[in-house]
C-alpha positions in Angstrom: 112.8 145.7 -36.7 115.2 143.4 -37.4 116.4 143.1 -41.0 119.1 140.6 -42.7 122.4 142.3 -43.6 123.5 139.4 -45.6 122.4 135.9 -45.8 122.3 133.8 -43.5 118.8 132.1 -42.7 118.2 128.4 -42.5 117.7 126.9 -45.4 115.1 128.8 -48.1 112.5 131.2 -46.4 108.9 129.5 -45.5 106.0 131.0 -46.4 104.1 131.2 -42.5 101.1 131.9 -42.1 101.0 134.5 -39.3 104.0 136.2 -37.5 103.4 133.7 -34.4 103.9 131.0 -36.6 107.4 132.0 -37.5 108.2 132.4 -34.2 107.3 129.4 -33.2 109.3 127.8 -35.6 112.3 129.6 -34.4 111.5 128.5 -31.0 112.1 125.1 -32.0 115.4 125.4 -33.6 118.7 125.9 -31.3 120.8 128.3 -33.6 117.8 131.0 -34.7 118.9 134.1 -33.5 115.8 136.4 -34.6 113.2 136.1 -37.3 112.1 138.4 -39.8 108.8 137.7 -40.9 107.2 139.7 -44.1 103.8 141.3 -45.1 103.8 138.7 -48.0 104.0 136.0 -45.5 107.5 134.7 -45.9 109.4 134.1 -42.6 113.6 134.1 -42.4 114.9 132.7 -39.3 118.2 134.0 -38.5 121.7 133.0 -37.3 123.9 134.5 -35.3 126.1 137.5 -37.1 123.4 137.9 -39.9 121.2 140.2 -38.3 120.9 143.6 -37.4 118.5 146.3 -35.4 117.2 148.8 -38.6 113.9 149.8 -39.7 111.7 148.2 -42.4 108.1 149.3 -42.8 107.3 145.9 -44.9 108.1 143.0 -41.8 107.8 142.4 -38.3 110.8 140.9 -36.3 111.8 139.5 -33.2 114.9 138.1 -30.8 114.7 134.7 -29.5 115.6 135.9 -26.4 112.2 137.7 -26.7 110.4 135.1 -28.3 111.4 132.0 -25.5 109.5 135.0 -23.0 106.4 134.9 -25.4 106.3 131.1 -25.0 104.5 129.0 -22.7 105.1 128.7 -18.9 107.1 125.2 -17.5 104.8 123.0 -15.8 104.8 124.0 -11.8 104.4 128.3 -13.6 101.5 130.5 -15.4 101.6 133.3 -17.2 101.5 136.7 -15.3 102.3 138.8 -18.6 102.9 138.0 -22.6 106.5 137.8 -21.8 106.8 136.9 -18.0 105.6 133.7 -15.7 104.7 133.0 -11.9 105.1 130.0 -9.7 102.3 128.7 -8.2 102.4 128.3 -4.6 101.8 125.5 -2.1 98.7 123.4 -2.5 98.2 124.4 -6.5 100.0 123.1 -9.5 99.7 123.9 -13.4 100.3 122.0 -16.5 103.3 123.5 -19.0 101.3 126.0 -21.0 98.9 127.2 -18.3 97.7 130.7 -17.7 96.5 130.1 -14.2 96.9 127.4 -11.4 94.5 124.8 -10.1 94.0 124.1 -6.6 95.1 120.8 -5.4 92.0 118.7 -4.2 90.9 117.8 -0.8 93.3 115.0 1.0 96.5 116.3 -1.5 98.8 118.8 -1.2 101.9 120.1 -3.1 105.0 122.6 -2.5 105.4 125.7 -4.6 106.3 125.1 -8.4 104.7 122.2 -8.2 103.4 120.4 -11.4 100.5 117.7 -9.5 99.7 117.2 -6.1 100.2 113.8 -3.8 98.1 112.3 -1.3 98.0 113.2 2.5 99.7 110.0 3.7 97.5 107.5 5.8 97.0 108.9 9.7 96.9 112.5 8.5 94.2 114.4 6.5 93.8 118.0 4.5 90.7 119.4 3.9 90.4 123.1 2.0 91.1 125.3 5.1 94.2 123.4 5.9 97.7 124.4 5.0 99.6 121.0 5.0 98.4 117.8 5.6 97.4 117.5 9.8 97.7 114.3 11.6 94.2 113.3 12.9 93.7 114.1 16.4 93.3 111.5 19.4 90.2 109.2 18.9 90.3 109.2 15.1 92.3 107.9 12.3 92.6 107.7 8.4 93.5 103.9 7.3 94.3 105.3 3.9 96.1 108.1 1.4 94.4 111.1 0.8 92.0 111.9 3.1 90.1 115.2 3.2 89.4 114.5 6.9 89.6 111.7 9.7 86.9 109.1 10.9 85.6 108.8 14.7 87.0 105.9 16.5 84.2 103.9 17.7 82.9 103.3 21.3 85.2 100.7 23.2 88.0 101.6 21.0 90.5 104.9 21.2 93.7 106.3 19.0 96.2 108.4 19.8 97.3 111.2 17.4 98.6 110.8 13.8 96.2 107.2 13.7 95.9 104.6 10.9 93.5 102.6 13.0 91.6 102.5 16.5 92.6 100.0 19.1 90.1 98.2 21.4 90.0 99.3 25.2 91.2 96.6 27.2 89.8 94.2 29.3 89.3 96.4 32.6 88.2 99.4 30.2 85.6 100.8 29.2 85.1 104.0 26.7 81.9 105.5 25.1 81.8 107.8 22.5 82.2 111.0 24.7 85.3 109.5 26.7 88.3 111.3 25.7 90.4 108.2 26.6 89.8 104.5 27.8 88.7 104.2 31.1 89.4 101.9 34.2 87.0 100.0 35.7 86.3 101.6 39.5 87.8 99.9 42.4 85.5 96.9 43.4 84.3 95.9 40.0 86.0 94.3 36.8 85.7 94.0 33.0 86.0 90.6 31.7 86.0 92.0 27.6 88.3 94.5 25.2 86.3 96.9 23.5 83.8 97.4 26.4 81.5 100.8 25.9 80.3 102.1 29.2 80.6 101.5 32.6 77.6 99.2 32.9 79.8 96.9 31.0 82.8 96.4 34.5 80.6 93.5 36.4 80.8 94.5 40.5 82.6 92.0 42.6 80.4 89.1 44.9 79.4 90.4 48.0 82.5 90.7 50.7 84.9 90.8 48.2 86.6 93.8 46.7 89.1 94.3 43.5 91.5 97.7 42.5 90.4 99.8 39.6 91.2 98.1 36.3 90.7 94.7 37.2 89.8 92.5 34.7 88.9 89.4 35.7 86.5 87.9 38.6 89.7 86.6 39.7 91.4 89.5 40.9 88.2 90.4 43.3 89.9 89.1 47.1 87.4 88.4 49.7 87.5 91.1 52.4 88.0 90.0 56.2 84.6 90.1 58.0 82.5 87.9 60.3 80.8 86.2 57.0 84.3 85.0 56.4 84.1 82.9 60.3 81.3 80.9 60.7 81.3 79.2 64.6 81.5 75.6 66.0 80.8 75.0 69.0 82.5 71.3 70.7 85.0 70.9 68.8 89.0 71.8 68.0 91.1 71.8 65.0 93.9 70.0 64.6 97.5 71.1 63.9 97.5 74.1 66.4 99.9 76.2 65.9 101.6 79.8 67.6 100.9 81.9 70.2 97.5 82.3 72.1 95.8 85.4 71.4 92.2 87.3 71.0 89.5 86.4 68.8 90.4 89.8 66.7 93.5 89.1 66.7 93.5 85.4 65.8 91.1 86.7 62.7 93.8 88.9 60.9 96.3 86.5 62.0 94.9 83.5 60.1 93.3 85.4 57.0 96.6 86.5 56.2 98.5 83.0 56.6 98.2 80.7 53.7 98.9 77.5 56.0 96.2 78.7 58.7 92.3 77.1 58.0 91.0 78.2 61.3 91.2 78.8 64.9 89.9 77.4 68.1 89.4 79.3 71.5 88.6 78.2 75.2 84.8 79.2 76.0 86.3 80.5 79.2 89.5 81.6 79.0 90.2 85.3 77.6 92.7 85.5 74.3 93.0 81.5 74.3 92.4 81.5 70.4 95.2 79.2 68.8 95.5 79.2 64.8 95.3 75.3 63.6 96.6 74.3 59.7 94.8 71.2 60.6 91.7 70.2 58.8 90.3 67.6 61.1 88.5 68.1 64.3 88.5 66.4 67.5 85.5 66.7 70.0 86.5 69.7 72.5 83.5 70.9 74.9 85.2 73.4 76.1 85.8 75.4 73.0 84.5 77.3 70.3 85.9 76.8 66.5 86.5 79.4 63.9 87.0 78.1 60.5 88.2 80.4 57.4 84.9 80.5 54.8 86.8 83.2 52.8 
């Protein structure tokens, strides 16, 4: 026990209730050494230099260096004994005072020794098998704090990972729910509208003409080079003839790729006579047949 070898408590002894009452009360002050607390209920707190170890079969005593172990845990601790206290690890937190720890809730997290949990931030998510907070994968997102998991992106829209929102597939895209990413309209075809949904939704080009994948606009379908592109006029010639003679063939891929050519005109009986012309007027020819660009 711990007895008094001369004076030297605080003020007069206090009658306390219970032994843990008089500890307490040394607890709060900053020079109590030790307390001494009797059967008949008094309690003397005690400085430094007026205590010392003895026996006395009428009180109970106690260092403070014993007593601050009794006391309660820090906030971010528990109790693991009467005199000892644990931290509580990741994703759980505890009040000052606790005996245990409480697991953080769904969406939240914490580090060890931690006293309250915070939110997942936005484009991430925790649910109660997770570790830490996990961004949300491609095709989902979280638009706010704390969320236990992350929402589906919907058709005609995609995210990539870590997502606060979904973004609409562009015009010459198309996804449905089961697309892993937004896909380009096939070759031949185009989509006119963002966000489109399925592959009914890219419109196929007119007939004879023809567009790359991804087009996305009725615009970017050209018109191919076939016989619907030259009709044929018989008795007459353009005007504005231009170049070399050459074959019918030939006079075809010639003028669909020149901007400045409209047309051609060839002899009826002369092989590779064809001429490209720029010219839209015609002047009466009997002798030849004209080919003017429809495409």
């Amino acid at each position: 026990a711990v007895v008094s070898t001369q004076s030297g408590h605080y003020g007069r002894e206090f009658q306390s209730g219970n032994f843990q009452a008089c500890k307490d009360r040394c607890r709060g002050i900053g020079h109590c050494v030790a307390v001494v607390y009797f059967d008949n209920g008094k309690c003397w707190l005690k400085k430094s230099g007026h205590w010392a170890l003895g026996y006395c079969s009428t009180c109970t005593a106690a260092l403070k260096s014993c007593i601050i172990k009794e006391g309660p845990c820090p906030a971010g601790q528990y109790k693991t004994s009467a005199t000892s206290c644990g931290t509580c690890g990741a994703n759980t937190y505890s009040a000052a005072g606790s005996w245990s720890c409480n697991s953080c809730a769904e969406g939240s997290y914490s580090s060890a020794g931690a006293s309250g949990c915070l939110n997942c931030p936005a484009g991430t998510y925790r649910s109660s098998t997770e570790a830490e907070c996990t961004p949300c994968p491609v095709n989902t997102y979280a638009a706010n704090q704390g969320h236990a998991g992350c929402d589906a992106c919907p058709a005609g829209t995609a995210s990539p990972v870590g997502a606060v929102e979904c973004a609409n597939c562009t015009a010459g895209t198309y996804r449905s729910e089961y697309e892993a990413e937004c896909t380009v309209c096939p070759e031949n075809t185009y989509g006119e509208y963002t966000a489109a949904t399925n592959l009914s939704d890219c419109t196929p080009c007119p007939e004879h003409y023809i567009s790359p994948n991804g087009s996305a606009s009725v615009e970017e379908c050209q018109a191919t080079n076939g016989d619907h592109c030259w009709p044929k006029e018989t008795g007459f010639r353009l005007t504005g003839v231009y170049g070399d003679q050459m074959s019918i063939a030939e006079a075809k891929e010639a003028c669909f790729a020149d901007e400045e050519c409209v047309g051609f005109s060839c002899h009826k009986n002369k092989a590779d006579s064809c001429q490209l012309a720029s010219g839209n007027d015609y002047k009466n020819a009997n002798k030849y047949h004209t080919y003017v660009n429809d495409c």
